[in-house]
C-alpha positions in Angstrom: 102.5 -165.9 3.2 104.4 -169.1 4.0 107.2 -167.5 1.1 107.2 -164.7 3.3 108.1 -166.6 6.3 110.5 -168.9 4.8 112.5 -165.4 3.5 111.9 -164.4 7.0 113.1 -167.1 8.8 116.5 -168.4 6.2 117.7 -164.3 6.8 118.3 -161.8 9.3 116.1 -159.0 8.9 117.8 -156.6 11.1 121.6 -155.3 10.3 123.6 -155.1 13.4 125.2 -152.1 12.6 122.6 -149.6 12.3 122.7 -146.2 13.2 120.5 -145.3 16.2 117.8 -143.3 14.7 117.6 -145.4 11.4 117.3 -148.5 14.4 114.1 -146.5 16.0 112.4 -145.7 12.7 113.2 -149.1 11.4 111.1 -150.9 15.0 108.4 -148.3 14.9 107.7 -149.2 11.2 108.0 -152.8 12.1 105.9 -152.4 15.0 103.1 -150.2 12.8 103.2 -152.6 10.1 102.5 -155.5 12.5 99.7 -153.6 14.0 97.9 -152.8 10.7 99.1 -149.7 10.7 100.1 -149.6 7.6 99.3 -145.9 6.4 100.9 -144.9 9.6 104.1 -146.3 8.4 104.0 -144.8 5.2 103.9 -141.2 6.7 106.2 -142.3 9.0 108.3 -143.0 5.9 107.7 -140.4 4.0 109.2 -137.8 6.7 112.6 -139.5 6.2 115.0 -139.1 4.0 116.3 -142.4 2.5 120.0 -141.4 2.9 120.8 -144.9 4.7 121.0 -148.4 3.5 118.3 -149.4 6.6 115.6 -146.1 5.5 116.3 -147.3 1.6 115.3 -151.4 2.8 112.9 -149.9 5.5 110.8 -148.0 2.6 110.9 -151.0 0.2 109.6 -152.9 2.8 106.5 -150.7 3.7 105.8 -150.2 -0.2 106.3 -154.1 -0.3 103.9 -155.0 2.7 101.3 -152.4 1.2 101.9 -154.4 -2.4 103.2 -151.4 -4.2 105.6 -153.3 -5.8 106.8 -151.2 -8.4 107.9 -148.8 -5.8 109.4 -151.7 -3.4 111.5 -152.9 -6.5 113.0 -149.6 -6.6 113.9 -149.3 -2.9 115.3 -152.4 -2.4 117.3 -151.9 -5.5 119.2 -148.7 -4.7 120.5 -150.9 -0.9 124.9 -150.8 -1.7 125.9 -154.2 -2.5 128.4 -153.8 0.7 125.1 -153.1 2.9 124.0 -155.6 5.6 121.0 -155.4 4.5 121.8 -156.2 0.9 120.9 -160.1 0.9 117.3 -159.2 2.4 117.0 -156.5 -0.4 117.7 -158.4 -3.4 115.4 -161.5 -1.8 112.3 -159.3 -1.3 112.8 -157.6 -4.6 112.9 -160.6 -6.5 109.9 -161.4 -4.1 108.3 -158.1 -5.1 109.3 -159.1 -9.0 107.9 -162.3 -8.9 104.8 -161.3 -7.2 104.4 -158.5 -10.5 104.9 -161.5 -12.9 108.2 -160.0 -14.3 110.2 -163.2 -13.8 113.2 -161.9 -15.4 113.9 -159.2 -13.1 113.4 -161.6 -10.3 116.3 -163.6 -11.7 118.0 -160.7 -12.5 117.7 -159.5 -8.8 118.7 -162.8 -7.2 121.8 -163.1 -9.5 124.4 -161.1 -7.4 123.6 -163.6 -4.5 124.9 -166.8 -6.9 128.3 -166.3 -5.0 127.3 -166.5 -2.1 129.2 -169.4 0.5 126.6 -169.3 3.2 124.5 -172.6 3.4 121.5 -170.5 4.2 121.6 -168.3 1.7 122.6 -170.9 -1.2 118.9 -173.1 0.4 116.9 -169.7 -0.6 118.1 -169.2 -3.8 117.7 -172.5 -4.7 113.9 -172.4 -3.1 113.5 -169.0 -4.7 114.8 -170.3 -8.2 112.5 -173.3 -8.2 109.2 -171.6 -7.3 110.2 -169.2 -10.5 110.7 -172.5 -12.7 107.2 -173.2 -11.4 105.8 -170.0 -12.4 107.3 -170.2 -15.5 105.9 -173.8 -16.3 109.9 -174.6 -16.7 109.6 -177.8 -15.1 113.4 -179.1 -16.1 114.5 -175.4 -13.9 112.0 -176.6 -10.9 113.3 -180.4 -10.7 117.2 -179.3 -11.3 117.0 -176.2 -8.2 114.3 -178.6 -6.1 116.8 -181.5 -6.6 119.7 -179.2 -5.1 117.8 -178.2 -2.0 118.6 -179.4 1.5 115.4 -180.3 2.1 116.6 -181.1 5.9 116.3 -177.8 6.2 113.6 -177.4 8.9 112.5 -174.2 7.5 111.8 -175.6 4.2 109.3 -177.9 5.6 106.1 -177.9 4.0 
């Protein structure tokens, strides 16, 4: 849970430029989710198309929070590259990845974000590429990523 947050908390969740009705759908899943709701937000889901970048992270996120992560890996993966929301998508599928035990495709999903210049950003993938050392007993991966991390970072705090 605390992974969640830190993702949560290093990201935006929401993209500012939304379209209107993809905004709606996106806060009345949020808002079902948070209130256990959680079968509620899949039919709410299911009625949509995912013909948006927000309704293709929006239905990863529900198949993620319901740990059908199979599914969630596939949402977050079809989010355009030049999407707001494309950051958040390759973080929670990695997440999702992880959480399947297919450590590869985690890295593989966290790769595109290498490039990235924003401090924030760079502090997750570093976090993100540690905990995967861990899980993969590569110790020498954990020490070099954990060794990079601003660990100043109040949101890193343990």
């Amino acid at each position: 849970m605390k992974r969640f947050l830190v993702i949560l908390s290093l990201i935006p969740v929401l993209a500012v430029s939304q379209p209107a009705a993809d905004r709606s759908d996106f806060d009345f899943a949020l808002y079902l989710l948070g209130s256990g709701l959680k079968d509620d937000a899949v039919t709410l889901m299911s009625r949509r198309r995912a013909d948006s970048d927000t309704l293709r992270f929006l239905k990863g996120y529900v198949h993620y929070s319901l740990r059908q992560l199979d599914s969630a890996i596939s949402c977050f993966s079809t989010v355009d590259s030049d999407s707001p929301l494309y950051t958040e998508s390759c973080f929670f599928g990695a997440v999702s990845a992880a959480h399947s035990g297919r450590y590869r495709l985690a890295d593989t999903l966290l790769s595109p974000l290498c490039a990235s210049t924003d401090p924030a950003v760079r502090n997750l993938l570093l976090f993100e590429q540690a905990g995967l050392g861990l899980l993969q007993r590569d110790l020498a991966r954990f020490d070099t990523c954990f060794a990079r991390l601003d660990t100043d970072d109040y949101r890193l705090s343990v």
